[in-house]
N, C-alpha and C positions, 0 to 999 in steps of 0.2 A: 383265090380270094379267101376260102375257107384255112387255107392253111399262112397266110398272116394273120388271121385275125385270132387263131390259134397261138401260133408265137407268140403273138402281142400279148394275150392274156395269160400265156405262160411268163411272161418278162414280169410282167405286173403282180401277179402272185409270188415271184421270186422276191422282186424289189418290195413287195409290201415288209412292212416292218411286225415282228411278230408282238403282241401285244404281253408282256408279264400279267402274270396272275394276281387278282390283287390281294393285296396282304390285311384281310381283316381288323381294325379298330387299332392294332398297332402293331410293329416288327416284332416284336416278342409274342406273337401267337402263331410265327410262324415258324415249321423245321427248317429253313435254309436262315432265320436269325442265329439259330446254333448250332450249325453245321462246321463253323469254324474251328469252334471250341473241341469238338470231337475229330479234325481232321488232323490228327495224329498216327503215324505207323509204329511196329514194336519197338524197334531201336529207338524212338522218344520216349516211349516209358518206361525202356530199360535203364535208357541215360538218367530221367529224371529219379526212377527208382532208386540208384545207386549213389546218387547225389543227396538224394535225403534221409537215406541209411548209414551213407559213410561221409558227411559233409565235411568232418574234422580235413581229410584229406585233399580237400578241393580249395582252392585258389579264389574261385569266383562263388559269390553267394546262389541259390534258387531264385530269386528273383530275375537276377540278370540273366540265368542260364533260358528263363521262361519269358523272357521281357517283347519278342516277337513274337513269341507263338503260346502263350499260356492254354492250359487245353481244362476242360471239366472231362473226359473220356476217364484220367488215372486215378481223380478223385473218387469219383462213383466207383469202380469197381475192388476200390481200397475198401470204401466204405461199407461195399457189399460182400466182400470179403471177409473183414471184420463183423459185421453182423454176424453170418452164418460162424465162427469161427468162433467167436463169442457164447453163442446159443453151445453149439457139440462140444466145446472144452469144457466149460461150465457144469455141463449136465454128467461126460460123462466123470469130472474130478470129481461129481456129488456122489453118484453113483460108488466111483472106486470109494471114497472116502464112507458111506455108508455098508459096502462089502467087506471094508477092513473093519468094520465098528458091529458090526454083525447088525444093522439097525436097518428098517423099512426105507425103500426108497420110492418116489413117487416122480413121475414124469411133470416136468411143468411145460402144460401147451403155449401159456403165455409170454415164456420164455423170447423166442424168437421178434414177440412185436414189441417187448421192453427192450431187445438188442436194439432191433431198428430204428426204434423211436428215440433211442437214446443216441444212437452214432449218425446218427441223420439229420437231428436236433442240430447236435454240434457241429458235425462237417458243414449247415447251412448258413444259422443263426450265429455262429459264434464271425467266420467275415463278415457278416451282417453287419454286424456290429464294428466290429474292427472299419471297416468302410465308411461308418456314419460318422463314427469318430473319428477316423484320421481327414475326412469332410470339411470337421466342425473345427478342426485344428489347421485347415489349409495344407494340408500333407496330401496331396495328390498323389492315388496307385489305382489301378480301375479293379472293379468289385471280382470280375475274375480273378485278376490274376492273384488276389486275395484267397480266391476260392479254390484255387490251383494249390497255392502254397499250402494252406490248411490241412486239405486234404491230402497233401503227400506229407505231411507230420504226422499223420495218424499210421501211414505204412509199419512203423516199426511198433504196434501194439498187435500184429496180426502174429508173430515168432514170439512174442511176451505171452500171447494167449495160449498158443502151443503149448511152450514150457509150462502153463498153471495146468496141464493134466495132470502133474504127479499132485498127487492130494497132499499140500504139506504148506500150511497157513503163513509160514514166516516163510517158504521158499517163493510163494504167488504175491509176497508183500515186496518182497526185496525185486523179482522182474517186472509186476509192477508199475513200482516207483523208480526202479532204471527207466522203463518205458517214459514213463512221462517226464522223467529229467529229460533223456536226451532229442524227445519230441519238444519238450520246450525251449532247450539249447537251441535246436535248430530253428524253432518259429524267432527265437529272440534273436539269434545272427542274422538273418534276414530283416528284420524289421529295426533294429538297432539305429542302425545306418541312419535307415531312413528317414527315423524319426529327432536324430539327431542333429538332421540336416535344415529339417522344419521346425519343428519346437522342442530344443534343445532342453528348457524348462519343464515341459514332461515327462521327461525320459525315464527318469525312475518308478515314478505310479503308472505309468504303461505300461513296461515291459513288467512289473508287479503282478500288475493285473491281468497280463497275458500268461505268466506264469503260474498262475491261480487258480485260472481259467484252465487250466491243465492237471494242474495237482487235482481239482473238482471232477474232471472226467476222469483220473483215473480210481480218484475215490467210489466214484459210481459205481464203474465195474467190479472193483473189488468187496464193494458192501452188497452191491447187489446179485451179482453172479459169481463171486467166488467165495462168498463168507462160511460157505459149511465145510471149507478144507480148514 
């Protein structure tokens, strides 16, 4: 008797169904809301890396290439990338450039939270935006994968930062504004389409404004962390 009534309540704790935890006040306060977003392996963000460094040579836009799986994992560590990358080229072109000038150099601590604030700003804010507006236009894309695309446009300012170590004013103007042309060629192939597809009527003060939006960031960094070469 002791050992059915054992079973029995061993069936019943199998069969009981397990309860999920509950998700506080809304899905987005919890980590398995963006869990998704981050469930990407190396080979996605080599792929996707490659596609928004070399896009001229690809067939199919970033959009579509991310249109199942858009991930935030490649954005942030571009982004984090870039900050730090920002900060050490910066400081040490000042540095070379005030060693060849025989002139005082001093460390800026600040440095590193004006990278941050500044490429973190924009990797956010600026789909923000693009999202609110393509909303208010009826042009449906979801805010990730907005925020995907962004953020793999900013990749090729991280080899632009590199090269601004040699201290040389017209050499860190010319990569750059290559940078930012060929990050905004690519945000502009990509959203072109799309926007042509939906309000055809805007399509020039859009991708204007996107392009703008780019020449502004890279003004940034070069008024602000590279102006002493």
């Amino acid at each position: 008797m002791n050992v059915n009534n054992s079973s029995n309540a061993s069936l019943l704790t199998k069969a009981a169904p397990q309860e999920s935890p509950e998700i506080p006040f809304c899905g987005c306060l919890s980590v398995r809301y963006y869990q998704p977003y981050f469930d990407v392996d190396t080979n996605d963000i080599y792929v996707r890396l490659l596609n928004s460094l070399f896009y001229c040579r690809r067939e199919n836009n970033f959009l579509a290439l991310i249109a199942d799986k858009p991930d935030a994992y490649g954005p942030f560590w571009i982004s984090t990338t870039l900050v730090f990358s920002v900060a050490v080229t910066s400081h040490i072109s000042s540095w070379l450039s005030s060693w060849m000038s025989s002139k005082n150099w001093e460390y800026d601590f600040q440095s590193i939270v004006s990278s941050a604030s500044l490429i973190y700003g924009f990797a956010t804010i600026v789909p923000t935006i693009i999202y609110f507006g393509f909303n208010n236009l009826n042009a449906k894309v979801s805010f990730v994968s907005l925020l995907c695309l962004y953020g793999y446009s900013l990749a090729v300012f991280i080899p632009a930062t590199l090269i601004c170590l040699v201290p040389s004013n017209a050499l860190s103007w010319l990569i750059l504004l290559g940078a930012a042309a060929a990050s905004g060629v690519f945000l502009l192939r990509n959203l072109a389409r799309l926007i042509a597809n939906h309000v055809p009527q805007y399509l020039t003060p859009i991708l204007a404004g996107i392009a703008s939006i780019q020449l502004t960031f890279m003004l940034l960094l070069k008024l602000y962390f590279f102006s002493s070469v």
